[in-house]
C-alpha positions as CSV (number, residue, x, y, z in Angstrom):
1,X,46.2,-38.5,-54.5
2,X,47.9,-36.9,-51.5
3,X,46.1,-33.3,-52.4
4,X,43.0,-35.4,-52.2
5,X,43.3,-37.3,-49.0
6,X,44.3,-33.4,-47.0
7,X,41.4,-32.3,-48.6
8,X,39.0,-35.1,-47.6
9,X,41.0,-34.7,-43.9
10,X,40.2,-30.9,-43.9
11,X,36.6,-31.8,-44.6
12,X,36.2,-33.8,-42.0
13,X,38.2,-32.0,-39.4
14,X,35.9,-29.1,-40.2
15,X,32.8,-31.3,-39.5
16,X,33.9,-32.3,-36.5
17,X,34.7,-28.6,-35.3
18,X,31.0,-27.7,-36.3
19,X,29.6,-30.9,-34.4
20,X,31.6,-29.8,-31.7
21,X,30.7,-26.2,-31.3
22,X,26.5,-27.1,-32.1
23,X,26.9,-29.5,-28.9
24,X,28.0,-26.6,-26.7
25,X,25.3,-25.8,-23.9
26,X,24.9,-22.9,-21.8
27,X,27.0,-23.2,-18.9
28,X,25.2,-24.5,-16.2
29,X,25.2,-21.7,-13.3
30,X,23.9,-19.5,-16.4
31,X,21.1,-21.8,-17.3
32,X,20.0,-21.8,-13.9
33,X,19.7,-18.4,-13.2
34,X,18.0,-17.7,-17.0
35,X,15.7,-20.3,-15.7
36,X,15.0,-18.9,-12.1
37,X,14.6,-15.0,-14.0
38,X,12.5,-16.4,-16.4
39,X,9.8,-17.8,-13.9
40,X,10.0,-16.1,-11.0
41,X,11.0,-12.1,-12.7
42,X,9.5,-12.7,-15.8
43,X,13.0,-11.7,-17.5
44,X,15.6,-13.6,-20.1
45,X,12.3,-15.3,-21.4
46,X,14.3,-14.9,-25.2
47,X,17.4,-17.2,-23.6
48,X,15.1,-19.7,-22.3
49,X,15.0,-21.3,-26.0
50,X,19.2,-21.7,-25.9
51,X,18.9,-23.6,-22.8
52,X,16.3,-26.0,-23.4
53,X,14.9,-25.3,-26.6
54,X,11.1,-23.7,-25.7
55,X,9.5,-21.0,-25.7
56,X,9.8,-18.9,-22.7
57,X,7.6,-16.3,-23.1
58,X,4.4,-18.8,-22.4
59,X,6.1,-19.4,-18.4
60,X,4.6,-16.1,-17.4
61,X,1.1,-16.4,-18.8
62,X,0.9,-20.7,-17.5
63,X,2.4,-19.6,-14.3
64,X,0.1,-16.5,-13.3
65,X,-3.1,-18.8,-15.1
66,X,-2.3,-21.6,-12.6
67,X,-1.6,-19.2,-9.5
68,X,-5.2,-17.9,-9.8
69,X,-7.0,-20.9,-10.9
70,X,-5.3,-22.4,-7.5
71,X,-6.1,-19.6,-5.4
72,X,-9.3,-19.0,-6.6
73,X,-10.2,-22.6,-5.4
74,X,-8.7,-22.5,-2.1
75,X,-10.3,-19.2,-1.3
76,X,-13.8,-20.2,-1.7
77,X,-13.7,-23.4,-0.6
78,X,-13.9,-21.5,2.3
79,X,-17.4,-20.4,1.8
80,X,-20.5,-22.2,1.9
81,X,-22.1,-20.3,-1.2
82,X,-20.2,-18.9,-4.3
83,X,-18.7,-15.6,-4.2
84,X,-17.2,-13.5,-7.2
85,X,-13.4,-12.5,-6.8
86,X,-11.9,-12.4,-10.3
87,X,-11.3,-8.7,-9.7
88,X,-9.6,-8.6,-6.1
89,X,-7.7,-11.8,-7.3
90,X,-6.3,-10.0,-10.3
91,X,-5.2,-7.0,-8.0
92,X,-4.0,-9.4,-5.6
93,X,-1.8,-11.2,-8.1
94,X,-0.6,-8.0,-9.2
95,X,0.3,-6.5,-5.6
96,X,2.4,-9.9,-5.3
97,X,4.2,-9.9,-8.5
98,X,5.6,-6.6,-7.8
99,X,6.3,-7.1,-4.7
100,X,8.2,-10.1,-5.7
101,X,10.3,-8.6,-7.9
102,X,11.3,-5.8,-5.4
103,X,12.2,-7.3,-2.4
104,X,13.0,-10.9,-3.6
105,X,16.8,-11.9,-3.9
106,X,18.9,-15.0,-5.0
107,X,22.3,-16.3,-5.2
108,X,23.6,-19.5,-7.2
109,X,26.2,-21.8,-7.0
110,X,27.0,-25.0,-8.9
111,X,27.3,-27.9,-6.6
112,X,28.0,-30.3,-8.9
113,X,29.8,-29.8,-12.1
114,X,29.2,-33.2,-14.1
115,X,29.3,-32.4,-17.8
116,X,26.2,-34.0,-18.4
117,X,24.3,-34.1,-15.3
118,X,24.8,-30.9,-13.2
119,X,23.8,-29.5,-10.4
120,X,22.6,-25.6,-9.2
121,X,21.6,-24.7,-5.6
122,X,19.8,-21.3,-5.5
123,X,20.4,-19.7,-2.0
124,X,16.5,-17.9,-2.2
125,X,15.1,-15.1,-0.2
126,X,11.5,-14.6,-0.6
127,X,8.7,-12.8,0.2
128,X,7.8,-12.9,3.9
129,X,4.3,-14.8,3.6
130,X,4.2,-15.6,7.2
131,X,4.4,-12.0,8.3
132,X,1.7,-11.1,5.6
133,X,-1.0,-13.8,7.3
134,X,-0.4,-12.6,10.5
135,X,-1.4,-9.0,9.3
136,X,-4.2,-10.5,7.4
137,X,-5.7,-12.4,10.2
138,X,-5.1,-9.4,12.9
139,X,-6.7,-6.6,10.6
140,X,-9.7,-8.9,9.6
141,X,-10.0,-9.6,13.3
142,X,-10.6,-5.8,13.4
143,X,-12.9,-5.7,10.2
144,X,-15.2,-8.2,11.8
145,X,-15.2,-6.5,15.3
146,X,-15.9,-3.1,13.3
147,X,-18.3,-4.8,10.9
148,X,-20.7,-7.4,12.0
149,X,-22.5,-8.2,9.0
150,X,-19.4,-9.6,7.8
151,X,-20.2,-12.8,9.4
152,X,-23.2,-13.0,7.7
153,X,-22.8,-11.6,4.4
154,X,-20.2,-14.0,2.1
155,X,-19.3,-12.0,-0.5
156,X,-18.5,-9.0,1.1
157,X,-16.6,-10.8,3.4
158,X,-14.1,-12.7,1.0
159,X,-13.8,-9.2,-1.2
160,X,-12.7,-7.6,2.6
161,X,-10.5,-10.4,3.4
162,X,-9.3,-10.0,-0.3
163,X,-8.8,-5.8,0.2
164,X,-6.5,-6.5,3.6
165,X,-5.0,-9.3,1.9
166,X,-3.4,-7.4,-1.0
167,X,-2.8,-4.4,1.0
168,X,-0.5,-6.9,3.5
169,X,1.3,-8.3,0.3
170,X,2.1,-4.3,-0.8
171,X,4.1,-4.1,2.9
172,X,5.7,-7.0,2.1
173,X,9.8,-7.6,2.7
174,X,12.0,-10.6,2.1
175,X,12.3,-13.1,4.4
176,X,16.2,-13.2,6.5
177,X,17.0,-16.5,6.8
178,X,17.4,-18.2,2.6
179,X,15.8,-21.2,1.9
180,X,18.0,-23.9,-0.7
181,X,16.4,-25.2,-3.9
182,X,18.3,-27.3,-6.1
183,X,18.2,-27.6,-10.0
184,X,18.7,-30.4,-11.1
185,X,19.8,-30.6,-15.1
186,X,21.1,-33.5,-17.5
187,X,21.7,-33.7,-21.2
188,X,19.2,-33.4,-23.5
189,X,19.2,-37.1,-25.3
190,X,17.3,-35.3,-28.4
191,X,19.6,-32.3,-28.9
192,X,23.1,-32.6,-27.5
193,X,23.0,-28.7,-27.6
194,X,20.3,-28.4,-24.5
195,X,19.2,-29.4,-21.2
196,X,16.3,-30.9,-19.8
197,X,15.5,-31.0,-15.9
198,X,16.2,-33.8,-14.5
199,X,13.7,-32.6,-11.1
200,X,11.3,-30.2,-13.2
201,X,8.2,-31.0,-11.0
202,X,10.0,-30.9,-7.6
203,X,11.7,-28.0,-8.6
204,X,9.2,-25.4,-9.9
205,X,6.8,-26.4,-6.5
206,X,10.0,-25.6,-4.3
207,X,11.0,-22.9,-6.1
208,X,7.9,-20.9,-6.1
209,X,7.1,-21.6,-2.3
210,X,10.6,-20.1,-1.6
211,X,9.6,-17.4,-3.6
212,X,6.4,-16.8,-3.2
213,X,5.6,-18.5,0.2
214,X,9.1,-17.2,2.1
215,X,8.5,-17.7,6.1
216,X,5.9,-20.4,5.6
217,X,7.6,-23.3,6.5
């Protein structure tokens, strides 16, 4: 009787050792940065599934697919007749990823350290956008001036603007002065094992302006 009660207490201390160690989650200052690599650099897209069980390898493809869907309409809206720029978009987008993963810098820290709800502040240093629009708008100036059918002629204005748009990115540093994002993370009620984002929305917009949009505002 006695053999059998340790045995039935062994069992169950084993279970709850297992229960325990399935319910581990990443450490939070680790799932942030996994998540800031994953859709800013386009790297640790294999952990992204430990930390809140997806796929990370589709952030990359959803991220540049909305980037140019949302450039692409902001651009022309500009013009009063359709013009073509799937070409100069794609190099564009190319010039800026790169750049982005050159001269772009981060640092973390965990401001609050709640078991279940916790918090991350990225200290981001993006790309200088500001000092890219002001080239952009001073060497188009000089396109124009050089060029007058410009003004007249849609298409090859947007593909110029386009060509001394991407060659501004390619000169491209980070900005000085860090902008704060915050990551906002909570237990996932599902799977005690992951985390969800409390602040997903609010958090990928500010995250990719501070990347992407440094010196803007």
């Amino acid at each position: 009787m006695k053999k059998g009660l340790f045995s039935l207490v062994l069992v169950l201390a084993m279970v709850l050792v297992l229960s325990a160690c399935g319910a581990s989650r990443v450490e939070p200052k680790e799932a942030g940065e996994i998540t800031v690599n994953s859709v800013v650099y386009n790297k640790d897209t294999d952990k992204v599934k430990d930390v809140y069980g997806e796929d990370g390898s589709k952030f990359e493809k959803e991220f540049e697919t909305s980037f140019k869907e949302s450039f692409i309409n902001t651009f022309t809206a500009s013009f009063s007749t359709d013009v073509n720029l799937d070409k100069q978009v794609d190099d564009f987008y190319n010039a800026l990823r790169k750049q982005v993963n050159e001269k772009t810098s981060y640092t973390t820290k965990v401001t609050n350290d709640d078991k279940e709800s916790p918090e991350i502040q990225f200290s981001v240093k993006g790309l200088n956008m500001k000092g890219v629009q002001t080239e952009l708008v001073e060497e188009l100036t000089k396109a124009a001036t050089a060029d007058p059918s410009l003004a007249t002629d849609n298409q090859k204005m947007a593909e110029k603007t386009m060509e001394i748009y991407t060659k501004a990115v390619q000169n491209a540093d980070a900005v000085s002065e860090a902008k704060t994002v915050t990551l906002k993370l909570k237990a996932d009620p599902d799977d005690d094992s992951l985390w969800k984002m409390q602040n997903d929305m609010a958090f990928m917009q500010e995250l990719t302006t501070a990347f992407f949009m440094g010196g803007m505002n």
